[in-house]
C-alpha positions in Angstrom: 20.3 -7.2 5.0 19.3 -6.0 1.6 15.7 -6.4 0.3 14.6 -7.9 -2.7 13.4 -5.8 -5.6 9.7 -7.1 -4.5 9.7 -6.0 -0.7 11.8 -2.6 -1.8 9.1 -1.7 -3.9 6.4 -2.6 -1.1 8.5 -1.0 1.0 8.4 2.1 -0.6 5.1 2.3 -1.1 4.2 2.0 2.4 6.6 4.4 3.2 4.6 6.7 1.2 1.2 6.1 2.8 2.5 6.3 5.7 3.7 9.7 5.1 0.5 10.6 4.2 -1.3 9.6 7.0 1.4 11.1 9.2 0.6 14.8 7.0 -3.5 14.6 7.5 -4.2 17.8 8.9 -6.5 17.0 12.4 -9.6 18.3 10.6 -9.3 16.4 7.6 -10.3 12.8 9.0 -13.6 12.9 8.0 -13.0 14.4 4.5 -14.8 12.4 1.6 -12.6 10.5 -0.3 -13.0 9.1 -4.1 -14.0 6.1 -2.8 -17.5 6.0 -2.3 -19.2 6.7 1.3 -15.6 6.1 2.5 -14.0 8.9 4.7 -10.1 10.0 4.8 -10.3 7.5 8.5 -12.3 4.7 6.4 -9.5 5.1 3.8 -6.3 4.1 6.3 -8.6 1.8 8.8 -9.4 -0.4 5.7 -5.9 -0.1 4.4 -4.5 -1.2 7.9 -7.6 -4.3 7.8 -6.7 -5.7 4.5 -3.2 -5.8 4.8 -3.6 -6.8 8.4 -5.7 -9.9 6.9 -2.4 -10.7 4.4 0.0 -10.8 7.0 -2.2 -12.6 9.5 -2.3 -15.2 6.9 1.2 -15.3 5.8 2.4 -16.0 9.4 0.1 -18.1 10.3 -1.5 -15.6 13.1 -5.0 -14.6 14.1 -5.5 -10.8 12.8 -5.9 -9.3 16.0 -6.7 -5.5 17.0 -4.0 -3.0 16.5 -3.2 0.4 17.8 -7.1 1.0 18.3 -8.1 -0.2 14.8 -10.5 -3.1 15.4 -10.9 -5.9 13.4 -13.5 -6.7 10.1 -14.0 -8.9 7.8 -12.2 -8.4 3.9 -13.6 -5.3 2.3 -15.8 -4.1 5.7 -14.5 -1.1 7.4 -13.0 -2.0 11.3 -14.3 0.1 13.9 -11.6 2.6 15.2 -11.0 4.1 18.6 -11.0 8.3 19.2 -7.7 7.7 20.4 -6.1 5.4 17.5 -2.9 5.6 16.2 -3.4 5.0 12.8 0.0 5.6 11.9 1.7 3.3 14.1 -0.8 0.5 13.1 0.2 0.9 9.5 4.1 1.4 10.0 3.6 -2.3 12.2 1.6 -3.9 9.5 3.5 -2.3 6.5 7.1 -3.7 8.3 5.2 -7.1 9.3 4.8 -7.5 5.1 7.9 -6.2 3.5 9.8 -8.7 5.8 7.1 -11.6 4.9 8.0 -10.9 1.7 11.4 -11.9 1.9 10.7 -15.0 4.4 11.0 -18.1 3.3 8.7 -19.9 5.5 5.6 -17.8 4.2 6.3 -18.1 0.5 4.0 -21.6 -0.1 1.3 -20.3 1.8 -1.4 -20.5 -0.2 -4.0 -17.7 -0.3 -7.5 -16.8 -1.7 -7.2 -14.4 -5.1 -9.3 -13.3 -7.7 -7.6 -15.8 -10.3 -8.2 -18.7 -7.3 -6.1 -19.4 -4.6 -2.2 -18.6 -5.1 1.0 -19.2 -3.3 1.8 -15.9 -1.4 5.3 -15.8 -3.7 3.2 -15.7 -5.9 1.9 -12.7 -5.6 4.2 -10.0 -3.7 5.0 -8.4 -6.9 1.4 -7.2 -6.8 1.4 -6.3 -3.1 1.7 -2.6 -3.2 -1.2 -2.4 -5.7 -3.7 -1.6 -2.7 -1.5 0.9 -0.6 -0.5 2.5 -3.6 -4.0 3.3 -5.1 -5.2 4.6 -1.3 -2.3 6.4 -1.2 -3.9 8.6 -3.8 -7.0 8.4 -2.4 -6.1 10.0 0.8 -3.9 12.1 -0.8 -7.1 13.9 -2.6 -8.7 13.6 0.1 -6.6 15.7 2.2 -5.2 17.6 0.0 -1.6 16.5 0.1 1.1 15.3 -2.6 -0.5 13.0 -4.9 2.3 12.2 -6.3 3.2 8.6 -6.7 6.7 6.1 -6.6 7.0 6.5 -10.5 8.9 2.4 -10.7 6.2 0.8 -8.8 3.6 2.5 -10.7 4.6 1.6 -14.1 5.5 -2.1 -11.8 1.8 -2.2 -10.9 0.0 -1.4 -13.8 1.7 -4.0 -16.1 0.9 -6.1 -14.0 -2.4 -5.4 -13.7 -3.5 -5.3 -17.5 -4.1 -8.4 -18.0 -6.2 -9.0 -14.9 -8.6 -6.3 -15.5 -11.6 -8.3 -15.6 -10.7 -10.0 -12.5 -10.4 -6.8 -10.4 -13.3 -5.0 -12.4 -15.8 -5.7 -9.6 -17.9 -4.0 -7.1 -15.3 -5.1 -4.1 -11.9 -3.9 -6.6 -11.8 -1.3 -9.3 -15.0 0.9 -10.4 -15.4 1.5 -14.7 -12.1 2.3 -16.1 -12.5 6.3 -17.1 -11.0 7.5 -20.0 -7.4 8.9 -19.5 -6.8 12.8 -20.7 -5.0 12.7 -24.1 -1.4 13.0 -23.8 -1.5 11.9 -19.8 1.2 10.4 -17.8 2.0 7.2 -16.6 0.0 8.0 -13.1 -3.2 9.1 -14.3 -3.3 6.4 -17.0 -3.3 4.1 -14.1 -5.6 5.6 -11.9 -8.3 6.0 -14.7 -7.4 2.3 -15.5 -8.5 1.2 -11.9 -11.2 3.7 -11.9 -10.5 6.9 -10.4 -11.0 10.5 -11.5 -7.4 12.5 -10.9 
């Protein structure tokens, strides 16, 4: 069965955070990210949380503990096990949300946004606007390919623009910093939602 343009590109983007988590070199976990206080674990555990939290919703489900990644509440950082496999708990969650997207019975379901409480078809075309960003973060972090899906950028950021003052808070996007002159696409973005490349 085919996917619709909206889970492809969540899809996609999972795919690639995945990949990097897969890549972290075993001595990398605790590297310092550019998020704040957060580690390269921090990064993927609250990745795994959040999106954990959407799905949950979506379906109709409790959010319950996952492949040794505990659960917190929206924004916290779960607890996680020595022995957790943070790569399958994100390859589970990211697969649980691409299909939601595309299901039928969880497209009225309403949920809690910035702009006030939306219908979750509402807003899968900005789903891979968290994954995406931490993909980048843990890429820097590690010191792997920072590189980003060029579509779902360019997909992300337009729809971003006119929310800025939504997500500019202390739980979403830091100060916009002020792109390099003649920058690409990706950097404009992730000096738009407040990161340093």
């Amino acid at each position: 069965m085919s996917l619709s343009p909206a889970a492809d590109r969540f899809r996609r983007t999972a795919a690639g955070f995945l990949a990097r988590v897969e890549a972290v070199p075993a001595g990398r976990w605790s590297a310092p990210t550019p998020c704040p206080g957060w580690t390269a674990r921090d990064v993927v555990a609250h990745v795994v949380n959040e999106q954990r939290r959407m799905l949950a919703a979506v379906t109709r489900t409790e959010p319950l503990p996952l492949h040794g990644v505990d659960v917190a509440e929206i924004g916290a950082i779960p607890a996680v096990a020595p022995d957790a496999d943070l790569a399958a708990a994100w390859r589970e969650i990211g697969d649980g949300l691409t299909a939601a997207i595309d299901d039928p019975d969880c497209a009225d379901v309403p949920l809690p946004m910035p702009m006030g409480e939306q219908p979750f078809a509402t807003i899968v075309e900005l789903r891979p606007e968290d994954p995406l960003i931490h993909t980048w973060d843990l890429a820097r972090a590690t010191n792997l390919d920072e590189r980003l899906e060029p579509d779902v950028v360019a997909h992300v950021f337009e729809l971003l623009k006119p929310l800025d003052q939504l997500f500019r808070q202390p739980w979403a996007f830091g100060p916009r910093t002020p792109p390099p002159a003649g920058t690409d696409l990706q950097t404009e973005f992730l000096c738009f939602v407040g990161r340093r490349p």
